[in-house]
KOLPASE-44759 format. One record per residue (C-alpha): x, y, z; residue in three letters. Coordinates in steps of 0.2 Angstrom, whole numbers, padded with zeros to 4 digits, always signed. Each point is the difference from the previous one (the first is absolute). Layout:
XYZALA
...
***
This chain:
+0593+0642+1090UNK
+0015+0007+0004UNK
+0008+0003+0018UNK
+0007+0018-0004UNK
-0016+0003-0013UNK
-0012+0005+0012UNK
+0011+0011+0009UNK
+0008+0010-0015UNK
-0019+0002-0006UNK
-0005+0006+0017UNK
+0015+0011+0000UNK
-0004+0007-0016UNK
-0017+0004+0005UNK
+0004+0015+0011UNK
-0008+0018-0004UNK
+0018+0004-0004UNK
+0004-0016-0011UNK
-0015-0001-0011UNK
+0005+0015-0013UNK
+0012-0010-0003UNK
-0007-0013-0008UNK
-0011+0013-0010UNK
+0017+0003-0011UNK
+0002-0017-0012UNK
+0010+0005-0014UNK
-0006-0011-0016UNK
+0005-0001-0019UNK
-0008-0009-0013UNK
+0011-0006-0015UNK
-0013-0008-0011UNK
+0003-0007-0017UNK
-0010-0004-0016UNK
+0002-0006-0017UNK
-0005+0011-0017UNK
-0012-0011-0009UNK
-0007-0001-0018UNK
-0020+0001-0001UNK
+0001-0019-0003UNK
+0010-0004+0015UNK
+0015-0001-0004UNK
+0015+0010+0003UNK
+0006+0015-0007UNK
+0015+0000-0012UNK
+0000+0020+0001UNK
+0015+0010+0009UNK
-0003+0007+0018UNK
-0012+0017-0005UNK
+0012+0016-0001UNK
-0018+0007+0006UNK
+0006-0009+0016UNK
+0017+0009+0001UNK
+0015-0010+0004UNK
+0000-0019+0008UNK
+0018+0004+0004UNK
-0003+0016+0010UNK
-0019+0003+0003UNK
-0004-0002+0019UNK
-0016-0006-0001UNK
-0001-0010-0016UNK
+0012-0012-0006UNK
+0001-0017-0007UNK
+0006-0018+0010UNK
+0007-0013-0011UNK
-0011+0004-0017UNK
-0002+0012-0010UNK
-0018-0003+0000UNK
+0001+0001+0020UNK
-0006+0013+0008UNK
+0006+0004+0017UNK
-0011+0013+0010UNK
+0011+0008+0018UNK
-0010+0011+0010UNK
+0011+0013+0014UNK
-0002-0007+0018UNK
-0016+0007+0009UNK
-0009-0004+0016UNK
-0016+0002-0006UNK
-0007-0017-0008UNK
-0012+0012-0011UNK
+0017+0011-0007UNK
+0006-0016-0004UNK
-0013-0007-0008UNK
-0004+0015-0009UNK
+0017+0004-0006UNK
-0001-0017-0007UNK
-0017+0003-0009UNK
+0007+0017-0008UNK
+0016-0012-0008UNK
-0012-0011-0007UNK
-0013+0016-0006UNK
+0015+0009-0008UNK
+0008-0015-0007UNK
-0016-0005-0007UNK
-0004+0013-0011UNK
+0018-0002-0008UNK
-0003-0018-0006UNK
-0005-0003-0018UNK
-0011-0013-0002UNK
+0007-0009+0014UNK
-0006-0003+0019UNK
+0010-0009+0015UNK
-0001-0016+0005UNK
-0010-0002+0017UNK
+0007-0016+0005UNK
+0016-0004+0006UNK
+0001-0019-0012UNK
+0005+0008-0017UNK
-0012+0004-0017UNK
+0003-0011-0013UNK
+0017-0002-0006UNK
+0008-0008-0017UNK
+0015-0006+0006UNK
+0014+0007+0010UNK
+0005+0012-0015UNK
-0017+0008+0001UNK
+0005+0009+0019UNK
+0012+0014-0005UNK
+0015+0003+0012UNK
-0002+0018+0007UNK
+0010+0014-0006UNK
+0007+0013+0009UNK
+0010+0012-0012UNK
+0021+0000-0006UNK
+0006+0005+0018UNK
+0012-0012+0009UNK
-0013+0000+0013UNK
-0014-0006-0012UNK
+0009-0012-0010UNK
+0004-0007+0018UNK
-0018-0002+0003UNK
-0002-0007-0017UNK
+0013-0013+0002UNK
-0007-0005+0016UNK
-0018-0005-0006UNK
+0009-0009-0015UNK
+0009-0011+0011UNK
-0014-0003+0011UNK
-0007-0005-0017UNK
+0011-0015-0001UNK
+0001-0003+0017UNK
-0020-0003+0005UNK
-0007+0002-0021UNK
-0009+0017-0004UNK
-0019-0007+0005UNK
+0005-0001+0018UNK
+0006+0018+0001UNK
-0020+0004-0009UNK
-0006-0003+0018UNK
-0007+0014+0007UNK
-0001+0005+0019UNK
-0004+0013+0016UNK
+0014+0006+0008UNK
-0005+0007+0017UNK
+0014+0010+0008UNK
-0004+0003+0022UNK
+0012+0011+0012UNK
-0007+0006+0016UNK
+0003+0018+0001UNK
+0018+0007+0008UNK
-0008+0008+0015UNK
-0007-0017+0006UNK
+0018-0011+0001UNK
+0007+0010+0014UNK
-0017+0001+0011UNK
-0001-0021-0005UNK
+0019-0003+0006UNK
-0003+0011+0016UNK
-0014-0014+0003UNK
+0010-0016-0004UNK
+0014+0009+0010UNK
+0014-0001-0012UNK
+0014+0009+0003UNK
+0010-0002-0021UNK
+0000+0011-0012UNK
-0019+0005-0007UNK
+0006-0007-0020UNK
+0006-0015+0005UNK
-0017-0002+0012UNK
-0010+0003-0015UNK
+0007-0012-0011UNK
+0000-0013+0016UNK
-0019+0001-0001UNK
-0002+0002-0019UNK
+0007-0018+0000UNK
-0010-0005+0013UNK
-0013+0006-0011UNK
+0007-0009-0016UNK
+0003-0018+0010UNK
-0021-0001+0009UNK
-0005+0008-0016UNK
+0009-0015-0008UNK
-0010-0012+0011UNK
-0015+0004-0002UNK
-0002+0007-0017UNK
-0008-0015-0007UNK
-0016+0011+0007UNK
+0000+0015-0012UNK
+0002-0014-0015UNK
-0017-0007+0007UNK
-0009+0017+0001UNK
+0007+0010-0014UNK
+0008-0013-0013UNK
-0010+0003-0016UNK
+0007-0011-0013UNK
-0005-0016+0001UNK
+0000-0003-0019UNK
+0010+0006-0013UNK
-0001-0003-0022UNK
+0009-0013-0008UNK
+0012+0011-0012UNK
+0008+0001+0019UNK
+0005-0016+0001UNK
+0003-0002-0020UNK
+0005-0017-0002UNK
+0008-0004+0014UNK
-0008-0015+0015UNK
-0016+0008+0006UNK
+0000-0011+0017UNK
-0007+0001+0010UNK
-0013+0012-0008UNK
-0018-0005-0007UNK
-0009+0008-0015UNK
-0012+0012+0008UNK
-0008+0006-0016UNK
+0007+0001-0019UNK
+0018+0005+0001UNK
-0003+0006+0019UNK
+0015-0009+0011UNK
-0004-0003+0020UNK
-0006-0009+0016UNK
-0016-0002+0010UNK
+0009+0007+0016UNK
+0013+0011-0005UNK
+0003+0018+0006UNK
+0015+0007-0007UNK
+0006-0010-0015UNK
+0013+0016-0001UNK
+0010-0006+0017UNK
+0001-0018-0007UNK
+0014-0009-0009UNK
-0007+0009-0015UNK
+0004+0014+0006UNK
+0012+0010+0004UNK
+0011-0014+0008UNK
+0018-0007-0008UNK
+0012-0016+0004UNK
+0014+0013+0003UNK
-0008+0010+0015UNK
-0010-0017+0007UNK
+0019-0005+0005UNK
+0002+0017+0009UNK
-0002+0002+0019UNK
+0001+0019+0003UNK
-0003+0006+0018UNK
-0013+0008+0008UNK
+0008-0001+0016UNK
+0006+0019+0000UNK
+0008+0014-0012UNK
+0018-0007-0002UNK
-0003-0016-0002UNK
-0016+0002-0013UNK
+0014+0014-0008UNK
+0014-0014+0001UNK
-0010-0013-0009UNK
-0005+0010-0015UNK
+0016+0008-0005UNK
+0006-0019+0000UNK
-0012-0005-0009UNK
+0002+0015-0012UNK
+0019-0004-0002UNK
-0003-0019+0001UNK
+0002-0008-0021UNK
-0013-0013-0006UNK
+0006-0011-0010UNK
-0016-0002-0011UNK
-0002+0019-0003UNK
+0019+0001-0006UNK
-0004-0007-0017UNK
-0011+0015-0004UNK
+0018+0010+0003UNK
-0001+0018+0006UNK
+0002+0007-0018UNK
+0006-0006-0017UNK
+0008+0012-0013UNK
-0005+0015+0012UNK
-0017-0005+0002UNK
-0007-0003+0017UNK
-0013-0015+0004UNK
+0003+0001+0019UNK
+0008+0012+0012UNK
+0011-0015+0005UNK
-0001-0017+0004UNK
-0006-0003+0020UNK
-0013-0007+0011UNK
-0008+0018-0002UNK
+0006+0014-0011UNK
-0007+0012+0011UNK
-0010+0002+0018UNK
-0016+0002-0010UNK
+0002-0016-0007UNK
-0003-0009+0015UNK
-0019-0005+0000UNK
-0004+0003+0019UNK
-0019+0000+0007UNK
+0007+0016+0012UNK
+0015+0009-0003UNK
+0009+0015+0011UNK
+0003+0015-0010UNK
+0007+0018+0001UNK
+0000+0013-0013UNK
+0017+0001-0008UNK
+0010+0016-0003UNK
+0003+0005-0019UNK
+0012-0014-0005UNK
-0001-0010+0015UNK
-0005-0018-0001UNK
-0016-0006+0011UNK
+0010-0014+0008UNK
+0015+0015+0004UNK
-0015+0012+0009UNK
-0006-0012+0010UNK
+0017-0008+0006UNK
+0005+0018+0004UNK
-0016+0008+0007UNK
-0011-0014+0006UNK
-0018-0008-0005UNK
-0012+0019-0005UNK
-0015-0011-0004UNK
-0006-0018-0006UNK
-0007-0005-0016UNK
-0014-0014-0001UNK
+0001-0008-0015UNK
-0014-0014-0001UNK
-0014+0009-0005UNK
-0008-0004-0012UNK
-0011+0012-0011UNK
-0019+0000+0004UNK
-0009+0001-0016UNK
-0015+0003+0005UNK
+0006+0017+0007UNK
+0005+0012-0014UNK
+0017+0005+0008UNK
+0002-0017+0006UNK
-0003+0004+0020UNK
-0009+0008+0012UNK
-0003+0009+0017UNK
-0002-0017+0008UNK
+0014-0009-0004UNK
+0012+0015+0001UNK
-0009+0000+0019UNK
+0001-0018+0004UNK
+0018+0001-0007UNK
+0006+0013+0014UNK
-0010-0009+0012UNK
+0010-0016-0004UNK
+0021+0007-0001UNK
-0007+0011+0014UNK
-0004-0018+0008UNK
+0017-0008-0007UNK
+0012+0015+0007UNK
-0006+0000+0018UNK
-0003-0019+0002UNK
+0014-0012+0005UNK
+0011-0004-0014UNK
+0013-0013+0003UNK
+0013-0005-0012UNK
-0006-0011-0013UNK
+0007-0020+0000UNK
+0002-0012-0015UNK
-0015-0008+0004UNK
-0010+0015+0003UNK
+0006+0007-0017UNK
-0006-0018-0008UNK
-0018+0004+0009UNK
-0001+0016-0008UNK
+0003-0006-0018UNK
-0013-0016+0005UNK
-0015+0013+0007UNK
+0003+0013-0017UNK
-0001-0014-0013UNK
-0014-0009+0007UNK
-0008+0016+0004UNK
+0006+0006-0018UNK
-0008-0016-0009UNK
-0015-0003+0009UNK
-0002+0012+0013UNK
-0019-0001-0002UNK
-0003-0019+0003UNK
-0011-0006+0013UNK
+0009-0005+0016UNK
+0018+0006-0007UNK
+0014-0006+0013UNK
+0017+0011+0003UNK
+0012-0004+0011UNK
+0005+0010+0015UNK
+0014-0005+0012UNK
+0001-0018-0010UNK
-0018-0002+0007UNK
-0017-0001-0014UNK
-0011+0014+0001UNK
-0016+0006-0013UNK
+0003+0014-0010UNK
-0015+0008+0010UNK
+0002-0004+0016UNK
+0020+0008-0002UNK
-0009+0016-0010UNK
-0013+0002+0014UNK
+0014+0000+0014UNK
+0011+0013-0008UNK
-0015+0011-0003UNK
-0004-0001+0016UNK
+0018+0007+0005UNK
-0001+0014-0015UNK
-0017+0005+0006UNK
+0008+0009+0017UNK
+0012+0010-0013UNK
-0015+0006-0010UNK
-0008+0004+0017UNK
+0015+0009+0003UNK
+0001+0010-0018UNK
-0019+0003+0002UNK
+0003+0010+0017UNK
+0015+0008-0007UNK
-0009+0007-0014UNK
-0016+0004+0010UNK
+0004+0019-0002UNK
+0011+0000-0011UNK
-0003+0007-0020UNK
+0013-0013-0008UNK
-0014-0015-0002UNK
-0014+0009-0010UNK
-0005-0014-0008UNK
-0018-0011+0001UNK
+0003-0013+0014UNK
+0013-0003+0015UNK
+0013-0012+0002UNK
-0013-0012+0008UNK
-0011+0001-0014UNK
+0018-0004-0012UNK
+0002-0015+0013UNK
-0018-0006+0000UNK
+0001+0000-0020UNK
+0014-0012+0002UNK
-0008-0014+0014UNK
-0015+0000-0012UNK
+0014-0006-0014UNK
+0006-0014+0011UNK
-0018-0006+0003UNK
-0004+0002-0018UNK
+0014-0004-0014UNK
-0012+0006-0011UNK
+0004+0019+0006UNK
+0016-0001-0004UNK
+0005+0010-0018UNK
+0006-0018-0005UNK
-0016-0008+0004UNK
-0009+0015-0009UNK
+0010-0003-0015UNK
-0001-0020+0000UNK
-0018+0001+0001UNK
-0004+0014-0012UNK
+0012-0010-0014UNK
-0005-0017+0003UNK
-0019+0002+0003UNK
-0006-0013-0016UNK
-0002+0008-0015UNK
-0004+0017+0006UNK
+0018+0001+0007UNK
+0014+0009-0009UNK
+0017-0006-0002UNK
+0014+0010+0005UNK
+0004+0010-0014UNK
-0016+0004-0006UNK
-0005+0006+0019UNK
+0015+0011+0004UNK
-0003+0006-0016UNK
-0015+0008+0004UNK
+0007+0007+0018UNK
+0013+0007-0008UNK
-0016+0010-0013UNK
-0009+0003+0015UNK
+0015+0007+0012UNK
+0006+0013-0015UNK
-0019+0005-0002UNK
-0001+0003+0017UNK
+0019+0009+0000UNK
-0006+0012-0016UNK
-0017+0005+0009UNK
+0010+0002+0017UNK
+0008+0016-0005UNK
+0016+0007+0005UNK
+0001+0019+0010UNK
+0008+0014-0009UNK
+0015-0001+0013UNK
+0003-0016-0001UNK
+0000-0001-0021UNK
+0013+0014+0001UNK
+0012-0008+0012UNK
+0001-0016-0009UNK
+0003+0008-0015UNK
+0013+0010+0007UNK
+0005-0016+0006UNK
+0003-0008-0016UNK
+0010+0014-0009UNK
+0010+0001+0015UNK
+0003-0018-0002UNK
+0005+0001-0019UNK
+0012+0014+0002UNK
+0010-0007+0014UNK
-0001-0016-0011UNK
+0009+0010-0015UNK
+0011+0010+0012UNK
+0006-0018+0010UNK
+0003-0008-0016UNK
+0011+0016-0008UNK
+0010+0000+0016UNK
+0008-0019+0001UNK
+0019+0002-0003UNK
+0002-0019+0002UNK
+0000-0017-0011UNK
-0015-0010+0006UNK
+0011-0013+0003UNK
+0012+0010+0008UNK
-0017+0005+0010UNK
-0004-0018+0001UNK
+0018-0001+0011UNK
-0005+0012+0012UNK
-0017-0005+0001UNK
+0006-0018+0006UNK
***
């Protein structure tokens, strides 16, 4: 454990400290692809019924047209976010037309990289930028990788709690620059021991052949008829198959604070690559790429855990948090669970303050070459067979079991969720089912049974002789059983209205943006760069 641990938690657990900790602020982005009642995705526009991808602050679209993004507000109740998230996918069900969402985060059956329609975003600079972007991430990465669907979970701890958690480390700076400090604390032990949460909540560990079209399917196995996977796996999503890329395995961006992360990916941004330079920024005015670099933009940048801070209206996200410091972190390795019909649940969300909460006020030195090579070695084993008897990851060059390295960290996270339990003892912010003991237990029983976790579920249930389903066919009835479940759910008066209001909101200032550009867009383009 670590030196300072004990004494921040006992700190922390004065009368005066525990409301505090009662004051998470969370956000769930969660995405989803329209699907055809055969599986296969949707070829139809984004649903005017949904309002504007461009503008609506709730529901948008990522990379496809047929991707569905879900945002809820920031809440500190786990129930007001779940619920919030419910209510997106009630309302948006009852705008599909013969379609459902995809439960899992491995794509539905796909026919070839032309069958993934690029999102569209409307004749505004703004929305042709956005445009552009997917299509050169179209021939950066090819179209099926950006058909992966994930959980972003978004963590802050509230503002009144930083200047009580400086007083205690008796720090003397300024309270911004603090914040972000720790944030990257955060970011570098939530780098270490993140192989964890691809153990306990990795849910694809197979994934259907149109995926992998005709390219090498090493070092996957047939798993059943035109089902793709391994014995072991957890989270084919966070594989090489995944959302991974030659370009950004060369990059080295820092995690050892603010300026230096900042430095590194605006050189990145501005660096050219010779191999994207033959797709050319546009040709007779037509753009295939933003420009020709490492990265076009920040987002581009596949990290497991990013900074972020809201931008002002024109403002870049790199620009914000350069001028303003770290607001917030985004966990980006979730995959979806679907077994859950919004893809996660009061335990994980739980286990998953329990754990940054852990990362932030544990020790957290900078990160060495060769600790940075560990890393990548503990994700991809835990990543391809995280459930094999007797795994072995490395720690501090020396050989450890997967169980015995899982045990010992849970041992450490359990005085945090001791802590959270206390905290919330009177408190009206919890109101759900079980504690964060009970969320913690869930997760020991996972690391004595592999067959508790979502990937083992789902291994087992497709591969079980003939009575198994493959892929496809299985999330296929999820995705009938989560829209029955979201139809019979029902959706409250008030909350119907504001999401309505919502999406003709979003239209209008979608037709009022795009009447107002004075600009060429590759004047626009200029200026954006």
């Amino acid at each position: 454990m670590s030196n300072q641990l004990p004494i921040r938690l006992k700190q922390l657990s004065h009368p005066q400290c525990l409301p505090y900790l009662t004051q998470i602020q969370r956000g769930i982005e969660k995405e989803g692809l329209r699907v055809t009642p055969q599986g296969s995705i949707a070829q139809t526009k984004h649903p005017k019924a949904l309002g504007s991808a461009l503008m609506h602050p709730s529901i948008t679209t990522d990379y496809s047209e047929a991707l569905l993004e879900f945002i809820t507000p920031v809440f500190q109740r786990i129930d007001d976010s779940l619920d919030y998230l419910s209510d997106l996918h009630s309302f948006t069900m009852r705008h599909l037309k013969d379609e459902y969402l995809w439960p899992a985060s491995m794509p539905c059956k796909l026919a070839g990289e032309h069958s993934i329609p690029i999102a569209q975003y409307g004749s505004s600079n703004i929305g042709q930028i956005k445009h552009v972007y997917r299509q050169g991430l179209s021939l950066r990465y090819g179209r099926a990788m950006q058909s992966i669907a994930g959980i972003h979970y978004n963590f802050s701890m509230a503002d009144d709690f930083w200047p009580h958690y400086q007083q205690l480390l008796n720090d003397q700076g300024d309270l911004q620059s603090f914040k972000s400090q720790h944030y990257f604390s955060l970011m570098r032990n939530f780098r270490r021991h993140s192989w964890l949460l691809i153990y306990l909540f990795g849910a694809s560990p197979e994934l259907d052949d149109s995926f992998i079209g005709s390219k090498q399917t090493e070092p996957l196995i047939k798993i059943k008829q035109d089902t793709l996977g391994l014995p072991f796996a957890t989270s084919l999503r966070m594989s090489d198959l995944g959302y991974k890329s030659q370009a950004q395995c060369d990059l080295n961006i820092s995690y050892h604070n603010l300026d230096s992360y900042v430095e590194d990916l605006s050189q990145a941004i501005a660096t050219p690559y010779p191999a994207y330079q033959k797709f050319e920024d546009s040709v007779n005015g037509s753009y295939h790429q933003l420009n020709a670099n490492v990265l076009q933009l920040e987002n581009e940048y596949y990290s497991d855990i990013r900074p972020k801070r809201v931008p002002h209206t024109g403002e870049k996200s790199l620009e914000a948090l350069s001028e303003r410091g770290v607001e917030y972190i985004e966990v980006r390795i979730l995959d979806i669970n679907p077994l859950l019909a919004v893809g996660i649940d009061a335990q994980q969300i739980k286990f998953l303050d329990a754990f940054l909460l852990y990362c932030l006020l544990s020790d957290s030195p900078a990160l060495s070459t060769e600790e940075q090579q560990e890393i990548e070695h503990n994700q991809q084993r835990v990543i391809l067979e995280g459930r094999r008897p007797s795994l072995m990851l490395t720690k501090n060059t020396q050989q450890v079991a997967l169980i015995d390295a899982a045990s010992e960290l849970l041992v450490e996270i359990s005085d945090i969720t001791n802590l959270l339990d206390q905290a919330h003892g009177n408190s009206t912010l919890l109101n759900t089912n079980s504690s964060y003991s009970d969320a913690l237990a869930s997760q020991v029983a996972k690391v004595k049974n592999s067959e508790l976790t979502p990937s083992g579920i789902i291994s087992k249930a497709n591969s079980n002789g003939t009575n198994g389903n493959g892929f496809i066919a299985s999330m296929n009835d999820l995705a009938r059983k989560h829209h029955s479940h979201f139809i019979s759910r029902g959706l409250s008066d008030a909350m119907n209205t504001k999401l309505q209001q919502a999406t003709s909101q979003s239209l209008l200032q979608q037709q009022e943006l795009e009447a107002s550009d004075d600009l060429s867009l590759s004047d626009f383009i200029k200026q954006y760069k």
